[in-house]
C-alpha positions as CSV (number, residue, x, y, z in Angstrom):
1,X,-56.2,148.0,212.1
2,X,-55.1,147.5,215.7
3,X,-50.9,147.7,216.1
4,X,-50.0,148.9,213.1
5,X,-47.8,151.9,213.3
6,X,-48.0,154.3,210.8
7,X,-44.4,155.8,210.0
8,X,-44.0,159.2,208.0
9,X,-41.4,159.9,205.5
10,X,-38.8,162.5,206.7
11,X,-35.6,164.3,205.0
12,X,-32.6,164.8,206.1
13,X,-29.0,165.5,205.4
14,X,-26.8,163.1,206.9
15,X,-22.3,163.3,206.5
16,X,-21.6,161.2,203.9
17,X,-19.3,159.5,206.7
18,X,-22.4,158.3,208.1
19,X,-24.0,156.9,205.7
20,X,-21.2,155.0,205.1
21,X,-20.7,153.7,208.4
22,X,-24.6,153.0,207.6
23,X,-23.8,150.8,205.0
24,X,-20.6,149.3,206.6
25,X,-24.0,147.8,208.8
26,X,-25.9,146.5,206.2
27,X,-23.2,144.9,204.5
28,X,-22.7,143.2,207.6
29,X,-26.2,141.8,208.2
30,X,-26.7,144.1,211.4
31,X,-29.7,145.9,210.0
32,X,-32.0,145.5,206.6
33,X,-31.2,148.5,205.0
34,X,-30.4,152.1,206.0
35,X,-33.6,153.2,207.0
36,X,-33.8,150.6,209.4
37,X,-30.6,151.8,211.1
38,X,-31.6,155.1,211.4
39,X,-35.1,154.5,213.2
40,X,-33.3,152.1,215.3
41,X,-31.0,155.1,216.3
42,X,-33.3,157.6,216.8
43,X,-35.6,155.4,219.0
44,X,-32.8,154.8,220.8
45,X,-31.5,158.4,221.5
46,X,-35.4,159.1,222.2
47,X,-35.6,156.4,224.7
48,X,-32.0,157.7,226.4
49,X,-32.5,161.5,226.2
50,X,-36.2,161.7,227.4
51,X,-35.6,159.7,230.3
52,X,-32.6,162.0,231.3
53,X,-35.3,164.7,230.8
54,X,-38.0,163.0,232.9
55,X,-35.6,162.5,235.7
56,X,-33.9,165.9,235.4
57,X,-37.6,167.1,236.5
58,X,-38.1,164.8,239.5
């Protein structure tokens, strides 16, 4: 099975003030669900913060 991406449960405790800003999201059609949101953000801050690493060595 070529392209699929295999995606692993993790835990976390998030501020119940995000979660609702999470939700404020959803409700809003921007995202799915929750789950969504977070992967979104976390790719993001990956994509941001390693390339700030990558150039930091150059």
């Amino acid at each position: 099975m070529e392209g699929v991406k295999k995606i692993k449960l993790v835990t976390c405790h998030i501020p119940e003030q995000y979660i609702k800003g999470m939700e404020e999201l959803v409700n809003a059609n921007y995202y799915p669900n929750r789950s969504e949101v977070i992967r979104v953000a976390v790719r993001d801050l990956l994509k941001t913060e390693l390339k700030v690493l990558i150039n930091k060595d150059d």
